[in-house]
N, CA, C and O atoms as a GROMACS GRO file, in nm:
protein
  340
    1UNK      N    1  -1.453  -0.409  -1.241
    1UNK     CA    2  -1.451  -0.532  -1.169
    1UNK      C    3  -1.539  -0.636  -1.238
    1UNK      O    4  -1.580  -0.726  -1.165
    2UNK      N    5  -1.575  -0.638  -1.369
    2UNK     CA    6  -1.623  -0.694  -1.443
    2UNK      C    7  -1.594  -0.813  -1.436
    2UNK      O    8  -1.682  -0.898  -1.428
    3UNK      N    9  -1.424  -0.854  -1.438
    3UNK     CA   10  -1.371  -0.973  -1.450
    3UNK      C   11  -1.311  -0.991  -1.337
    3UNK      O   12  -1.229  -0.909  -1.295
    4UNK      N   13  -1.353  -1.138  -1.249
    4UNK     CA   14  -1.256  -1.104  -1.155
    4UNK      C   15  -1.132  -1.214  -1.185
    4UNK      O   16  -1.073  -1.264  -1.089
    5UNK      N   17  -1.102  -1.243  -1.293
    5UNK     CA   18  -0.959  -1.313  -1.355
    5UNK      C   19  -0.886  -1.206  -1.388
    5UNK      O   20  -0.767  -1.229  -1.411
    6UNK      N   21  -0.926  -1.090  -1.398
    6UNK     CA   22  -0.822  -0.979  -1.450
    6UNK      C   23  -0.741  -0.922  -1.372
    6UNK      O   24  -0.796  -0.863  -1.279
    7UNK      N   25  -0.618  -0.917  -1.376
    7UNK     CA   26  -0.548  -0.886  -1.270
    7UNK      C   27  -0.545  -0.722  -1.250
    7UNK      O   28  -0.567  -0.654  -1.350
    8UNK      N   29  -0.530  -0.684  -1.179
    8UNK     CA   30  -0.594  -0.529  -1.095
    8UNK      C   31  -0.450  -0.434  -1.039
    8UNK      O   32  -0.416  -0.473  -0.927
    9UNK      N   33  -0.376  -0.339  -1.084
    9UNK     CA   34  -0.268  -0.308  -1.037
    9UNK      C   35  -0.346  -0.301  -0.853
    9UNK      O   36  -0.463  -0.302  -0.813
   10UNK      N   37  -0.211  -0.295  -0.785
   10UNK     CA   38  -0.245  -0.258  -0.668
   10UNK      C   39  -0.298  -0.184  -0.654
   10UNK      O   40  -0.411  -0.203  -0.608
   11UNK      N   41  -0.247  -0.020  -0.690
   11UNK     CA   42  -0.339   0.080  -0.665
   11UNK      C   43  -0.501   0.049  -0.685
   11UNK      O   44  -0.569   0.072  -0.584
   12UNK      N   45  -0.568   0.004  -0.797
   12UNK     CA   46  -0.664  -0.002  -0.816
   12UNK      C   47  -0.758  -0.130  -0.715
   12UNK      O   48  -0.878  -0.128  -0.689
   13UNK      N   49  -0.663  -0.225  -0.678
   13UNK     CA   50  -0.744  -0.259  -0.580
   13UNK      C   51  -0.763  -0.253  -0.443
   13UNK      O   52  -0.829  -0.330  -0.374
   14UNK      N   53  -0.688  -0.139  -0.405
   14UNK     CA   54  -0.674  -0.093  -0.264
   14UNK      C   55  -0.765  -0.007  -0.255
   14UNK      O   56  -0.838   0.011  -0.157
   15UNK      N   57  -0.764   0.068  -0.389
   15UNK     CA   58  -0.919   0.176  -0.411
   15UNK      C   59  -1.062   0.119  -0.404
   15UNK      O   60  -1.157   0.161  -0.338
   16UNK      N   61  -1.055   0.019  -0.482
   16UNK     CA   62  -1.170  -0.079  -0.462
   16UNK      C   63  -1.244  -0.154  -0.329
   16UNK      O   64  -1.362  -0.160  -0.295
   17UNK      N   65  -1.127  -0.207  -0.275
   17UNK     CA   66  -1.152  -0.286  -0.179
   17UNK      C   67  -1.170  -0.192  -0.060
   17UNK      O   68  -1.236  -0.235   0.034
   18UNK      N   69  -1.111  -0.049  -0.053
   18UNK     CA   70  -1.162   0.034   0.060
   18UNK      C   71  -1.299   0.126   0.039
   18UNK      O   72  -1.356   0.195   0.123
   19UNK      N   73  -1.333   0.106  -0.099
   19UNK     CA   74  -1.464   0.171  -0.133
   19UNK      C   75  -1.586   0.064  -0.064
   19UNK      O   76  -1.670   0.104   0.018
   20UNK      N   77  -1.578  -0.054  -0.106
   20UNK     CA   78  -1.635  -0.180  -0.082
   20UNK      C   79  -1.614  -0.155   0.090
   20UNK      O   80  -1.720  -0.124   0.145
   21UNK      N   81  -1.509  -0.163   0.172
   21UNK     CA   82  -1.502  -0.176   0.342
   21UNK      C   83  -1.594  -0.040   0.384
   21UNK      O   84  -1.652  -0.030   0.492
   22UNK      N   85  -1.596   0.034   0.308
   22UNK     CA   86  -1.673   0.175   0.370
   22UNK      C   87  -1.769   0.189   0.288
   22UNK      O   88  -1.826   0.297   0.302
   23UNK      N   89  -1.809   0.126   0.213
   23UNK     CA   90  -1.955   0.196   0.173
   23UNK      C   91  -2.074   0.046   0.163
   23UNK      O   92  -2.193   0.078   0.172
   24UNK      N   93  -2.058  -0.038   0.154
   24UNK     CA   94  -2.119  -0.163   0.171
   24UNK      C   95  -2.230  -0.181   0.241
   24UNK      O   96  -2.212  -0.164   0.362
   25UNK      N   97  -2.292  -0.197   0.223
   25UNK     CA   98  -2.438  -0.199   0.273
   25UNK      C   99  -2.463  -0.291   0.414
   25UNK      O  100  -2.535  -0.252   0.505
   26UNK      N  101  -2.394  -0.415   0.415
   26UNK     CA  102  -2.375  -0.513   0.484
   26UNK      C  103  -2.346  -0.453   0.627
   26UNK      O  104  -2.402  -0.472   0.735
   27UNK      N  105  -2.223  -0.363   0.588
   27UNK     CA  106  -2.136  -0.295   0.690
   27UNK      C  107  -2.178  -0.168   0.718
   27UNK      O  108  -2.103  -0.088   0.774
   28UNK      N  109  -2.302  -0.137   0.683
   28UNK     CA  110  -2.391   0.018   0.771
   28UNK      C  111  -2.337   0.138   0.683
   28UNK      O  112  -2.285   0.241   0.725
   29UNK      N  113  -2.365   0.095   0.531
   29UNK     CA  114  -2.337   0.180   0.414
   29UNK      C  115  -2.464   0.192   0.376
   29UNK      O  116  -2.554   0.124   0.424
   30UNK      N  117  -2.484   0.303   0.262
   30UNK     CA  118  -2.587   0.397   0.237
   30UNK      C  119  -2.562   0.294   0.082
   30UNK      O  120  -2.462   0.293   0.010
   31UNK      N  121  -2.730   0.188   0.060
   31UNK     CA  122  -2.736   0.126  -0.036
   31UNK      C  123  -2.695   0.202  -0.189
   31UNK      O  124  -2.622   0.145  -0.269
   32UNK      N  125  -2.737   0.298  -0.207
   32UNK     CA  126  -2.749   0.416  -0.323
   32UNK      C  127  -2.614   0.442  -0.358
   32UNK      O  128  -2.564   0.439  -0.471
   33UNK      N  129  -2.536   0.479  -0.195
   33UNK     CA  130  -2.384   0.502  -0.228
   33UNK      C  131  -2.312   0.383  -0.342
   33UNK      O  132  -2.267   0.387  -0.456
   34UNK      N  133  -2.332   0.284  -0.238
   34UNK     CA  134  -2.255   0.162  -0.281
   34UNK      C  135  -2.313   0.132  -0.422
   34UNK      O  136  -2.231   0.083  -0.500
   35UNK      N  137  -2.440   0.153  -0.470
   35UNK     CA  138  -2.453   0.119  -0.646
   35UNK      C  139  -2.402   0.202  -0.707
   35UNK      O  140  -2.342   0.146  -0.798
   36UNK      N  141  -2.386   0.324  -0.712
   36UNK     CA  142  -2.347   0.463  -0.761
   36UNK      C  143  -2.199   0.392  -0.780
   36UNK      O  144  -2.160   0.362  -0.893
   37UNK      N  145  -2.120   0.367  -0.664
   37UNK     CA  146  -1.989   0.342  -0.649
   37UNK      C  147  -1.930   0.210  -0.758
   37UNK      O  148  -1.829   0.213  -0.828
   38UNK      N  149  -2.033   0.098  -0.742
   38UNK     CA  150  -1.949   0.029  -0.758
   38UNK      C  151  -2.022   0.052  -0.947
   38UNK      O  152  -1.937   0.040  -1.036
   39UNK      N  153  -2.148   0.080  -0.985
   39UNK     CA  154  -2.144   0.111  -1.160
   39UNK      C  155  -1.979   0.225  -1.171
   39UNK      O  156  -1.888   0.191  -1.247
   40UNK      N  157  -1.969   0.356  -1.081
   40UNK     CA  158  -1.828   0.392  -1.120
   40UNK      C  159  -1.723   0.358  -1.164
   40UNK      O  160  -1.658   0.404  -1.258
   41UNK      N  161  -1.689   0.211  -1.039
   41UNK     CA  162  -1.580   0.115  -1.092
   41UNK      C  163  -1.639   0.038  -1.216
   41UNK      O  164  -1.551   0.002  -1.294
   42UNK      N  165  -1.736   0.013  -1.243
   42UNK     CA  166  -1.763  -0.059  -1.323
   42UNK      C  167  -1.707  -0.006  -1.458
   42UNK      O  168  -1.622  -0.061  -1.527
   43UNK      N  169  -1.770   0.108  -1.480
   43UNK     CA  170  -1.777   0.192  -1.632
   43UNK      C  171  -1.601   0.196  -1.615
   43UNK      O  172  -1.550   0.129  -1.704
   44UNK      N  173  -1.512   0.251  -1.533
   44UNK     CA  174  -1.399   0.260  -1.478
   44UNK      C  175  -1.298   0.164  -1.597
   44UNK      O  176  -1.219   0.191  -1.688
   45UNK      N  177  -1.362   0.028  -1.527
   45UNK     CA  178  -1.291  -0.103  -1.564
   45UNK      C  179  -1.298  -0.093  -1.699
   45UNK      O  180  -1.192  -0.083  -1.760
   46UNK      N  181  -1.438  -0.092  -1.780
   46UNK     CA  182  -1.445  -0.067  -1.875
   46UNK      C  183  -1.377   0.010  -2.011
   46UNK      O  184  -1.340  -0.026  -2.123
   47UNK      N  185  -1.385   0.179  -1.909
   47UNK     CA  186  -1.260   0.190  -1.986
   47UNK      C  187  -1.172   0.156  -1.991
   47UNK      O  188  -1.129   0.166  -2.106
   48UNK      N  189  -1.058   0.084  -1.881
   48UNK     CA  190  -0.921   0.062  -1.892
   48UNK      C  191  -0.931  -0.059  -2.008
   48UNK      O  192  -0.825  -0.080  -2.068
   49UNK      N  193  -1.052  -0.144  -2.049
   49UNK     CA  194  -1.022  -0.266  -2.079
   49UNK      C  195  -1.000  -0.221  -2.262
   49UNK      O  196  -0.914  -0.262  -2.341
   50UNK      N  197  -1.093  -0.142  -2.282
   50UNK     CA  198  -1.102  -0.078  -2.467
   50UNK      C  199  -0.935  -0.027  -2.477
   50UNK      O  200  -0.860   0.049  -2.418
   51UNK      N  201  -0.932  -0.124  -2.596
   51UNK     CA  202  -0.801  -0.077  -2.661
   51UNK      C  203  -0.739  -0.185  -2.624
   51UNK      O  204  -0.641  -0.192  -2.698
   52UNK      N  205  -0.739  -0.268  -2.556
   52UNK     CA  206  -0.623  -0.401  -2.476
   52UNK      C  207  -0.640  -0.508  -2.587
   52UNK      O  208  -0.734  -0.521  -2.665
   53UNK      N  209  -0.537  -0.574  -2.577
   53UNK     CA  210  -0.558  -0.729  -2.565
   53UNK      C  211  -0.593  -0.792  -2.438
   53UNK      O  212  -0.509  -0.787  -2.347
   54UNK      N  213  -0.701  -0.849  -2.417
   54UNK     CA  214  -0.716  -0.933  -2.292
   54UNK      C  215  -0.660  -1.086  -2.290
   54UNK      O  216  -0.618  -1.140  -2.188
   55UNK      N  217  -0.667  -1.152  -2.431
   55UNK     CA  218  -0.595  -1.253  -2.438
   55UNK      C  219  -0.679  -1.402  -2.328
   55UNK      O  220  -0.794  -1.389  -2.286
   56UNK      N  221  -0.646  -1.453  -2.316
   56UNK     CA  222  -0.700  -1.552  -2.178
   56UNK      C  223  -0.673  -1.517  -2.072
   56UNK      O  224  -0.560  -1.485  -2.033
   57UNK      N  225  -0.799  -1.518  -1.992
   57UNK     CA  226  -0.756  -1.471  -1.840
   57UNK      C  227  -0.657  -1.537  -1.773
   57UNK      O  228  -0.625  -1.656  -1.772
   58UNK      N  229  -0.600  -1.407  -1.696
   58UNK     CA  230  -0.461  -1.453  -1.633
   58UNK      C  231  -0.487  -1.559  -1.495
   58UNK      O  232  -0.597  -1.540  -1.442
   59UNK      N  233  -0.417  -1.648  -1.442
   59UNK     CA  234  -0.490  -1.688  -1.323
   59UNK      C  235  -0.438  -1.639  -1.164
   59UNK      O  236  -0.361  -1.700  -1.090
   60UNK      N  237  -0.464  -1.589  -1.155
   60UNK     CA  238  -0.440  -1.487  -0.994
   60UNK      C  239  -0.377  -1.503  -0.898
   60UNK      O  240  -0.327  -1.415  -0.828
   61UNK      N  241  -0.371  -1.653  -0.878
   61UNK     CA  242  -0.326  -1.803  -0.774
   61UNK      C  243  -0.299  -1.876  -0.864
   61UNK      O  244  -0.317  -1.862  -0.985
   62UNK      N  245  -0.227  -2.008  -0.769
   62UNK     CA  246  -0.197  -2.159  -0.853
   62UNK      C  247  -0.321  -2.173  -0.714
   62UNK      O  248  -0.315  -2.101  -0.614
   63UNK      N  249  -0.442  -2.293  -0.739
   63UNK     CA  250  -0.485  -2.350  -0.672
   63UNK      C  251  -0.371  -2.434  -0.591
   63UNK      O  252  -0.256  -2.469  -0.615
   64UNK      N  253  -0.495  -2.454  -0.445
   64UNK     CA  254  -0.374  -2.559  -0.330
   64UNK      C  255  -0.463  -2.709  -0.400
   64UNK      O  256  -0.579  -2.718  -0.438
   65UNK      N  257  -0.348  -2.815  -0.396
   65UNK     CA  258  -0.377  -2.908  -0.433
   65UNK      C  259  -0.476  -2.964  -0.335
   65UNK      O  260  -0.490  -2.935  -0.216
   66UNK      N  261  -0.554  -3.069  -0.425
   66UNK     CA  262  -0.665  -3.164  -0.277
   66UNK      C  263  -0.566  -3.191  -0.157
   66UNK      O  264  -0.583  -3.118  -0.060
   67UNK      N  265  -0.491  -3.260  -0.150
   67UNK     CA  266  -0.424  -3.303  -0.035
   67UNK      C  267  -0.409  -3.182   0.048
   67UNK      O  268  -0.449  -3.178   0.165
   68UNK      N  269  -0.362  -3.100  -0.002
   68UNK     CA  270  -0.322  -2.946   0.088
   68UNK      C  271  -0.476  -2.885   0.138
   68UNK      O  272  -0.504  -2.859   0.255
   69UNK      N  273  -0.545  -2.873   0.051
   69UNK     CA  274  -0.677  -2.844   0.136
   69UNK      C  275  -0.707  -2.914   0.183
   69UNK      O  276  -0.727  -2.881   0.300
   70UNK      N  277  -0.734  -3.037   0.160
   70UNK     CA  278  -0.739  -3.149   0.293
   70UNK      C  279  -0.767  -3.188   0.428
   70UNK      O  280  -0.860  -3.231   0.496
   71UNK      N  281  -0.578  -3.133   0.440
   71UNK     CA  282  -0.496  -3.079   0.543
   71UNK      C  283  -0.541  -2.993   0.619
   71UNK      O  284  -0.566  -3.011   0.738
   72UNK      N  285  -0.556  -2.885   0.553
   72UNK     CA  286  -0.618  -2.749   0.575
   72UNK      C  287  -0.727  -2.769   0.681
   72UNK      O  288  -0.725  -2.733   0.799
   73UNK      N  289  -0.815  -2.830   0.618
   73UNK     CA  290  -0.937  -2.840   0.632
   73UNK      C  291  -0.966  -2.948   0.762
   73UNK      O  292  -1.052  -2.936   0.849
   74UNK      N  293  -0.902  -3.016   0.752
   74UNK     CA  294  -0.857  -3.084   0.880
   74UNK      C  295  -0.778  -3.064   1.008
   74UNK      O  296  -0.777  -3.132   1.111
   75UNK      N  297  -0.704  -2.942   0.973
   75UNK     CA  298  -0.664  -2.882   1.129
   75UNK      C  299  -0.774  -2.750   1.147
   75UNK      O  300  -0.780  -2.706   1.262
   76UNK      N  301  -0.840  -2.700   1.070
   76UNK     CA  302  -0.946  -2.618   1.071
   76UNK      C  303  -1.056  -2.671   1.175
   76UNK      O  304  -1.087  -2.608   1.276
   77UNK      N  305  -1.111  -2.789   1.139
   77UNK     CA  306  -1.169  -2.900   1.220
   77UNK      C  307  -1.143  -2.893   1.360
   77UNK      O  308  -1.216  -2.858   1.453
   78UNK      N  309  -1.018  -2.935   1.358
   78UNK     CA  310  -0.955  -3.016   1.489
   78UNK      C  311  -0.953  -2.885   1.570
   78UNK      O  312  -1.033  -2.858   1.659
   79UNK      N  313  -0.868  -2.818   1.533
   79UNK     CA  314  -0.862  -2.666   1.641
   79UNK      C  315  -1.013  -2.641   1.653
   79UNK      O  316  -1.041  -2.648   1.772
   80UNK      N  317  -1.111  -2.618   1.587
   80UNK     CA  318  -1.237  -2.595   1.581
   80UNK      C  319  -1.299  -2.706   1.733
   80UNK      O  320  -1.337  -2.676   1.846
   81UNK      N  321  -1.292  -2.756   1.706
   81UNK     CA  322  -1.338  -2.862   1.807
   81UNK      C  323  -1.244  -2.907   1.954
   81UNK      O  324  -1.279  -2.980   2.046
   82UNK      N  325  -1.130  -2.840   1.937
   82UNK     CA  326  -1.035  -2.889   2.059
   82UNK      C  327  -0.998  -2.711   2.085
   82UNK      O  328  -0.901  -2.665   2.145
   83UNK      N  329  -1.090  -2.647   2.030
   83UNK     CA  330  -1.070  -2.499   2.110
   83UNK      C  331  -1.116  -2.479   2.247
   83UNK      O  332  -1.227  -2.530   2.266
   84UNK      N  333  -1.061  -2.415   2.356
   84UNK     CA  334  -1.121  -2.460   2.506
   84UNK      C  335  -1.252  -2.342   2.540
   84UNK      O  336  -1.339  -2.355   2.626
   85UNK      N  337  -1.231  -2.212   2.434
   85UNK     CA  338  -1.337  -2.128   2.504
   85UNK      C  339  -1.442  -2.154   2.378
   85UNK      O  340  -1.555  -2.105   2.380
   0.00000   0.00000   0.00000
């Protein structure tokens, strides 16, 4: 997880991201676990990356344009503030 422009088959980030929901410190995980875990993925990544072309990182998303976040960000607001409870 070195890079986070690198794109991640699914499998590998369903592994990741449920190691991270259950062992996380934040979330009433055992600190030690979660370093142990995530240098694992680390060295992990590492290997998959020797031997590649990485080339320029891929980009993951198209960003939402200003106007669209905007938007966004403005019914975010409004519901925020015209919520009744």
């Amino acid at each position: 997880m070195s890079d986070p422009d690198r794109r991640l088959s699914p499998e590998q980030r369903v592994a990741f991201r449920a190691f991270v929901r259950d062992h996380h410190p934040d979330r009433g995980g055992d600190p030690a676990v979660f370093t142990a875990g995530m240098d694992r993925f680390r060295i992990a990544d590492a290997a998959d990356a020797v031997g590649t072309d990485a080339g320029p990182p891929a980009n993951t998303h198209d960003p939402m344009s200003f106007p669209v976040r905007l938007g966004v960000a403005l019914i975010r607001t409004w519901r925020r503030r015209h919520d009744p409870s």
